[in-house]
N, C-alpha and C positions, 0 to 999 in steps of 0.2 A: 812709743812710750818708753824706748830705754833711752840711757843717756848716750849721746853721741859725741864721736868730739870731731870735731869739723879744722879742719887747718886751709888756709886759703891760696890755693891752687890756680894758676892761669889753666885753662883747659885746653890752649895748645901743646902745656910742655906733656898730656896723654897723648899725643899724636891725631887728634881727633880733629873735624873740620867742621863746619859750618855754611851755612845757606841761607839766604832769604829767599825762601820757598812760600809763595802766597796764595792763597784765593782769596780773588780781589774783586770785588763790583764796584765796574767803573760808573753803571748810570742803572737805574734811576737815582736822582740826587737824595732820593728818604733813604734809599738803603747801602747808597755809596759808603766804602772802606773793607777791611779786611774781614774775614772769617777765621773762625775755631775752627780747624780741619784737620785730620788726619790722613796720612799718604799709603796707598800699598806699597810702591815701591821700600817704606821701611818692613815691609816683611815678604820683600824678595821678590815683587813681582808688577808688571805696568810700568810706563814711561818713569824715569827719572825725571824728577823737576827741574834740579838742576843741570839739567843739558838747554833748558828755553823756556820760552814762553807759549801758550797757547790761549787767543783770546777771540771767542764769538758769541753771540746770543746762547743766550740758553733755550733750550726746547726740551718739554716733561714727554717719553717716552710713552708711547699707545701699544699695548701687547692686543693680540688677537683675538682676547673674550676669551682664554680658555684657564684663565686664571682668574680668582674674585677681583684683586685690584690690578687693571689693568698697565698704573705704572709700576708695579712693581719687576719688570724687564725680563719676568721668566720665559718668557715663552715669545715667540715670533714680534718684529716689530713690524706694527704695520703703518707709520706715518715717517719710511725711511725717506721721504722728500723731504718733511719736513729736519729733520734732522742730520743731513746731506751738510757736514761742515759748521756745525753748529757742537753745541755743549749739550752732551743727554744728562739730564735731571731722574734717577730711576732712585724708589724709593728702597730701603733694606727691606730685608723677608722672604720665607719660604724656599729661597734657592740661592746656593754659594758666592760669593761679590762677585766671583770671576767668570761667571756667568752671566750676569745684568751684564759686567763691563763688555765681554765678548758679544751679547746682542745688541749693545748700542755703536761696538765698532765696526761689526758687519753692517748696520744700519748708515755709517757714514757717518759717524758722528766724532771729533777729532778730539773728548776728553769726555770723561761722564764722573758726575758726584752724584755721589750716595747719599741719600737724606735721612739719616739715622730714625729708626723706628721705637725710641727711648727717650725718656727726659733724661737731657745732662749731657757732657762731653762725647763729641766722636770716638769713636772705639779704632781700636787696630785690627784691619783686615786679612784674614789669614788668606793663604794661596790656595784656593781651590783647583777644580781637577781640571779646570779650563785655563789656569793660569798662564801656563805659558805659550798660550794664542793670542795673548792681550800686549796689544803695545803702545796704546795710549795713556794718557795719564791718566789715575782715576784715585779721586778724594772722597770722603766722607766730609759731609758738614752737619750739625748739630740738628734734632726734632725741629725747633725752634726760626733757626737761620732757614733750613727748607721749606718750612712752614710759609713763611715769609715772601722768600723768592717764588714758590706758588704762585703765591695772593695776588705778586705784583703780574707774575705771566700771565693770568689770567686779565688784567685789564692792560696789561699792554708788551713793554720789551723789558727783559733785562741783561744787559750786557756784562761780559766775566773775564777775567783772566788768573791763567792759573799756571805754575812757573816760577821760575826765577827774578825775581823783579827786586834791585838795590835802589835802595832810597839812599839821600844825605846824610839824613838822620833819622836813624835807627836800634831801639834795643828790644829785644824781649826775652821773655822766658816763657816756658811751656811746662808742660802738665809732665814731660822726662826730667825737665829739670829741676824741680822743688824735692823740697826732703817733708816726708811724711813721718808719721809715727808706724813703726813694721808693722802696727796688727791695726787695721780698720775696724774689728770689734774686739776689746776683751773683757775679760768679769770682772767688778769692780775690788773683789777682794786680793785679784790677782796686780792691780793695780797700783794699791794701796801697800801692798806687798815690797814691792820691787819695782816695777815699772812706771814710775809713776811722774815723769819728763820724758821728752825729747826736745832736740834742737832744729828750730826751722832756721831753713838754710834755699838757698838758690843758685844756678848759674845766672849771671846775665850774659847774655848774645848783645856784641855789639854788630849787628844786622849790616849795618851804612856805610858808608860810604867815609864819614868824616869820625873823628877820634869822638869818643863818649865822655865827654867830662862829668866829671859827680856823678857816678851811676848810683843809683838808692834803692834799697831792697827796705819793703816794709811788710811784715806781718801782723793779722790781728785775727784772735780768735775770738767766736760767738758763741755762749752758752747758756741756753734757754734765755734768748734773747737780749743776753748781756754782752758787754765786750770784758772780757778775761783776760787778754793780751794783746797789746800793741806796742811793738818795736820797729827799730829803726836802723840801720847801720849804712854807712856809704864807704865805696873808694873814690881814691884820686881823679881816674882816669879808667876803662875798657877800651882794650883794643878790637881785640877778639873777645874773649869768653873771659871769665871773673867770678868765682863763687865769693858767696859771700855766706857768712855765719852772725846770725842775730843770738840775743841772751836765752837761756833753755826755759821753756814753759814747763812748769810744773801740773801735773792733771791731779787736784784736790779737789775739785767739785762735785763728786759724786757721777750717778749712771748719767747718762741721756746722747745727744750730739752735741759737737763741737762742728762748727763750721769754721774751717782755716781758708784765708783769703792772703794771698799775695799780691803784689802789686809792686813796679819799676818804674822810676822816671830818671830820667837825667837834663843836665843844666840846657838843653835845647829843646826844641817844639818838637816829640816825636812827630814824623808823618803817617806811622801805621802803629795804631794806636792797639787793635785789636790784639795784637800779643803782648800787650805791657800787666794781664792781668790773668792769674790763676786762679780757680776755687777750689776748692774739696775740701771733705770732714773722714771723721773716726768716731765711734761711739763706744763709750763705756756702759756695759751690760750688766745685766744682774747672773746669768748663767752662760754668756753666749761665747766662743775663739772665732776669730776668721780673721785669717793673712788680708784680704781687701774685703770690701763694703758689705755689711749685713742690714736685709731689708726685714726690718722687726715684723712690717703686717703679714708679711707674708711666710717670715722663717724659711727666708733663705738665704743664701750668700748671694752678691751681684755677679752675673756671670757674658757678661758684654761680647766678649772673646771665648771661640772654640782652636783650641790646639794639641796636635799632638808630635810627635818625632816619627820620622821616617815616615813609610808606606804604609803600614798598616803591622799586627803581629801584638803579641805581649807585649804588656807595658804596664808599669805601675809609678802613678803621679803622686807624691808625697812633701807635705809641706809639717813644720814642727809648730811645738805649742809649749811655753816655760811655765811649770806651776811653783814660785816659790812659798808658795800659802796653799798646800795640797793637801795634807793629813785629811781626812774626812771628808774627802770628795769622791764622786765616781763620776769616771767617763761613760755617758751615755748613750748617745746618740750621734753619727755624721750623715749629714746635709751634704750633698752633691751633685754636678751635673754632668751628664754624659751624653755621648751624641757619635750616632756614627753615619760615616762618612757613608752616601748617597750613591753605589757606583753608574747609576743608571736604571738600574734593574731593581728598584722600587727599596732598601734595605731598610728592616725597619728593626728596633732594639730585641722584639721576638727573637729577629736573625742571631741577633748577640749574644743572646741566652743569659738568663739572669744567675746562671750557677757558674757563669765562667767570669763574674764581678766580686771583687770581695774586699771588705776595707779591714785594713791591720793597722794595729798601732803596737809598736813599738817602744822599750823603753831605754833611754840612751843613757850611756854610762861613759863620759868621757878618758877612759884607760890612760890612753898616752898626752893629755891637755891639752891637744893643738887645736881646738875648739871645731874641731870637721868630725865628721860624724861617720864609721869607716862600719862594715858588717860586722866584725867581731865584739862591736861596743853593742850592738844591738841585741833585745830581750825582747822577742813575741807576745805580748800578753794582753792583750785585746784581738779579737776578732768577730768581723759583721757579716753575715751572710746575706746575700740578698735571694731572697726567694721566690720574688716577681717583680718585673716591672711594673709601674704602676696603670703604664700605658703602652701595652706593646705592639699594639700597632702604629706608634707614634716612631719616628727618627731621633728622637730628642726627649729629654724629660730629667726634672728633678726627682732623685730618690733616696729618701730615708733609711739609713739599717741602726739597727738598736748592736752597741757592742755590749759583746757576752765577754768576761771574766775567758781567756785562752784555755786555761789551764782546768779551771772548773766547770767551764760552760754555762755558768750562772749571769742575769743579766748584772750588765754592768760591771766597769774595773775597776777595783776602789784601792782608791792609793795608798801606800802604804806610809809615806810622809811625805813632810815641806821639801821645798827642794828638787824637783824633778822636771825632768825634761823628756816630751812623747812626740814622737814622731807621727805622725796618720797618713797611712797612704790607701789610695783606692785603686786597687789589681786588676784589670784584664788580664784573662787567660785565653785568648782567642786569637783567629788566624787574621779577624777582619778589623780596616782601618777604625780602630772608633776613639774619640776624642774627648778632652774634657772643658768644661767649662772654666775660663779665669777671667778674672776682672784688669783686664786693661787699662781704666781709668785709674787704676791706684798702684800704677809699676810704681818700682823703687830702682829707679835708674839712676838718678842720682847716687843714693847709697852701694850701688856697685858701680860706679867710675871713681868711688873717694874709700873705697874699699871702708865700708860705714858698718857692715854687718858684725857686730860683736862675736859671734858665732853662727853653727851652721844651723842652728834653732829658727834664726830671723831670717834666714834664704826664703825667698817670697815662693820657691817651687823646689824640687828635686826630681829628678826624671831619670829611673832604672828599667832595665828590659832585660834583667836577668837574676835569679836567685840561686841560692844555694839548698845541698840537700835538707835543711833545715827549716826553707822558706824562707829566711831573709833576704832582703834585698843586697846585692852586689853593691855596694858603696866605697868608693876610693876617691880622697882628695885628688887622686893622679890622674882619675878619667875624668873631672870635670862634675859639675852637677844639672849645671840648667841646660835647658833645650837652647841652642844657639845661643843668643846674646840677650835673651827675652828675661826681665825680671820683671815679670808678671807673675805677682799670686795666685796661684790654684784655689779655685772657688771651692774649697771645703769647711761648710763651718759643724763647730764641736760642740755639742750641749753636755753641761758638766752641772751636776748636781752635787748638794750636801748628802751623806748615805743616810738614806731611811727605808723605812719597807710599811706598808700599807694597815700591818697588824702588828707590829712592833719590830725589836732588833733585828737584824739577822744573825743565827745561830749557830753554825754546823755542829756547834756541841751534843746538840739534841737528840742528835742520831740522821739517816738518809733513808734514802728512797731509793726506790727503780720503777721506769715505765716503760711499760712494752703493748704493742709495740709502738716504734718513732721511728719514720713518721708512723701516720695513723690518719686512720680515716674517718670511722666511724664509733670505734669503742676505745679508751685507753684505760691500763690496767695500771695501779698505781701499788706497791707494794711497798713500807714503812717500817722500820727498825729502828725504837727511840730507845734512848739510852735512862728513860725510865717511863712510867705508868702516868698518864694524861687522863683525866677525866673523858673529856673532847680536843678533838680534831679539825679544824679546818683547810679543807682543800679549795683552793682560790686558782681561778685560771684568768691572768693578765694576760692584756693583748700589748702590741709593741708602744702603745702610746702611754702606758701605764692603768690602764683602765679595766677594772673587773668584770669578765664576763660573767662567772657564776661562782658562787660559793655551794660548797657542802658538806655540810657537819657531822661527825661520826663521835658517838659514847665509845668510848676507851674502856676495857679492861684488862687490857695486857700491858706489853712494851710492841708489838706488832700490829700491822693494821693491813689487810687486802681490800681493793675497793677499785670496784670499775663504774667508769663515769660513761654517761652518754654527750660526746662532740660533735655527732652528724649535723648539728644547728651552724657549726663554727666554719666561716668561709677559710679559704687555704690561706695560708700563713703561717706564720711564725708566732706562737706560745710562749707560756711560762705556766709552768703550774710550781706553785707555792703551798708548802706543807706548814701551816700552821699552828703554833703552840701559845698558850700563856708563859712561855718562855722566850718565844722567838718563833724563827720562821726559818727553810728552809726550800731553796727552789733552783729547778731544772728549766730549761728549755725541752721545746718538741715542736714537730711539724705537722702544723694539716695536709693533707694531699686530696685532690679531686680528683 
């Protein structure tokens, strides 16, 4: 959604190369042509494509019954005849790719695709702990496309090949190569603000064999059912690679989705049609940030891909948020996923400990201009506690923490004007491998080979594993920022409210409080020093969703107020209690414990 400026680049003169790397179904003739696939060897692991070709039948993997879905490849295979030189078909789920991949190639099987367990585009495979036992090729292809290939296994053959395969004529583009808008959700006021275009843009791959005349890049966006945008722009000729830049879309329409579709032809009959076409959207929201895709029913970020750096240890994933329309906001809430890594030995988030997770936000002060984002610019003033997982016997899970105000401990951070830039990272402090959730389908690869990112605000990730005595994160342009070559957004998204409070402003003027003790178990003592005489009192205990658990009202005749409440009703968590006046309100955090 910021403006971009795109200048047009052959993509040989970055040093970079090129492939026609396929999954191709040669027969049956309904579902002959290529597939939407994704490769592990782009993240480090499984045959290279381009070293050949590999083409046989396909055969859907039978595990031993000691898992629910028996293609899902976790566990022993038991139809290794059938699969003796054939292509395994093994569904995503429950157990790391590189472990389906390594039971299908002990099984004899000379390549295996993953049949993505999501609607929408193949996702990028991270290296699991089996990775480098795997030396065949192994793909992903789409819910849908596996879906399919099933239906037909089961009434008869279908034959595949997967590799390197040049056609004549040839172009495409993929889901690394289009230019998105940096944030797949943001608030519509933030929009309206500042961000309110971007330019879509494309490589084309000339794939073939023979020169690309006309190559044509067209975009068109959908919203609420309408077309908003459709452009057009062509070159001469591609030989190799050719970005090309269409006119900048302006986002006026208000909240909802946009659905953005590309599409490439040039002046001859492609023969593999299946990459001449990309989809994805972004959505403008009423409260919601996220670097890639935000699912509204569910309130969460899309999280396709689990990654992290090195072996295991500390680490903190951090991606930024622009508010040029901030004054009278607060940051509320982050949405994220985490996940740790399996070593065998059963590990599950309990193992992780929920006191060794913590998300910070940060506020950035660009000192020296160079639009990179260094430790000394950085200002702590948000912080989330996490106080349980929500499922600790689970490996995996989405988890909510409410940010408190750093400095006051009060919920929420309210900003102090337009203008600002916050960084959000979510902290491990532990010894064991654990990971986070990023959306894959909405890299911005493109905007880091055209070096597109206006500053380090738009970096779709930042990835530190060390702080200072201060707690901030270790940040220097000179050590890099993203994990390897990955611009994949970190799935964290940021619920940002207008400031209000439940019984009117907030106050501090009023006077404060103390509670003791915090945590607490069963009685909390609340102690009140106004800075003048209230009639009445109300004491209000919000939970993390915003929601009142109990009110209770006290006649005033001083400036002082003592007053113990009964909590043994209140399950463990995280608190606020709110001291309330016909003047305003004032509120702390505190902890249940069981």
């Amino acid at each position: 959604m910021l403006k971009q400026l795109l200048v047009t680049f052959l993509f040989a003169a970055l040093g970079l190369t090129i492939s026609a790397q396929v999954v191709l179904i040669n027969s049956p003739a309904n579902l002959e042509g290529g597939l939407n696939f994704t490769n592990a060897f782009d993240s480090g692991w499984g045959a290279d494509l381009t070293t050949g070709t590999w083409t046989a039948d396909v055969v859907a993997v039978v595990g031993d019954g000691s898992t629910e879905d028996p293609i899902l490849g976790c566990d022993s295979l038991v139809n290794s005849d059938e699969l003796m030189g054939k292509i395994a078909l093994v569904n995503r789920g429950n157990c790391n790719f590189s472990l389906k991949a390594l039971n299908a190639q002990n099984a004899g099987a000379i390549a295996c695709v993953i049949v993505n367990n999501v609607a929408g585009d193949p996702v990028g495979m991270g290296a699991g702990d089996f990775a480098t036992d795997v030396t065949i090729p192994v793909v992903m292809i789409s819910q849908t496309d596996g879906a399919n290939v099933r239906d037909e296994i089961a009434m008869g053959t279908v034959n595949m090949t997967i590799g390197f395969v040049v056609f004549d004529n040839d172009v495409a583009i993929t889901s690394e190569s289009i230019s998105r808008s940096f944030y797949g959700a943001a608030p519509e006021a933030q929009v309206d603000a500042a961000m309110q275009s971007f330019l879509p843009a494309a490589e084309i791959a000339n794939t073939g064999n023979n020169l690309a005349t006309n190559p044509t890049l067209n975009a068109t966006i959908n919203y609420g059912g309408s077309e908003v945008y459709n452009e057009t722009a062509s070159e001469a000729s591609v030989d190799t690679t050719i970005a090309i830049g269409l006119t900048e879309f302006v986002i006026d329409q208000g909240q909802g989705n946009y659905d953005l579709r590309y599409s490439v032809t040039f002046d001859s009959t492609d023969e593999l049609e299946s990459d001449n076409e990309v989809i994805t959207s972004f959505q403008v929201t009423e409260k919601v940030y996220s670097k890639g895709r935000y699912d509204a029913a569910t309130g969460e970020p899309n999280s396709p891909n689990i990654v992290r750096t090195g072996t295991g240890g500390a680490v903190e994933f951090a991606t930024g948020f622009d508010f040029p329309d901030a004054a009278g906001l607060v940051l509320d809430t982050a949405t994220f996923f985490i996940w740790v890594d399996d070593d065998g030995t059963g590990l599950t988030l309990a193992d992780v400990g929920a006191s060794n997770v913590s998300v910070f936000v940060y506020d950035w002060d660009d000192l020296n201009n160079d639009s990179l984002p260094e430790t000394n610019e950085l200002t702590i003033v948000g912080l989330g506690v996490l106080d349980a997982f929500t499922d600790e016997t689970a490996s995996s899970g989405f988890e909510s923490v409410q940010i408190l105000d750093f400095e006051e401990t009060t919920p929420g951070y309210l900003i102090p004007e337009d203008n600002k830039k916050y960084f959000v990272g979510v902290r491990y402090n532990g010894s064991l491998n654990v990971r986070m959730g990023f959306d894959g389908g909405y890299q911005q690869t493109f905007a880091g080979n055209y070096n597109q990112f206006p500053t380090g605000i738009e970096f779709p990730h930042i990835v530190v594993t060390e702080w200072d005595a201060t707690l901030k994160p270790v940040m220097s342009p000179a050590d890099g920022y993203y994990f390897g070559n990955l611009v994949y957004p970190v799935s964290i998204a940021l619920i940002v409210n207008e400031f209000e409070n439940s019984v009117g402003e907030n106050n501090p003027e009023i006077g404060s409080f103390e509670m003791f003790p915090n945590p607490v178990s069963d009685f909390i003592n609340v102690e009140t020093n106004f800075s003048k005489v209230f009639e009445s009192v109300d004491y209000s205990i919000v939970n993390n969703n915003g929601q009142i658990i109990s009110t209770t009202t006290r006649n005033m005749n001083g400036t002082t107020d003592n007053v113990t409440l009964d909590i043994s009703n209140l399950a463990a968590g995280q608190y606020f209690m709110n001291v309330n006046t016909v003047d305003g309100s004032v509120s702390k955090a505190f902890t249940v414990q069981r």
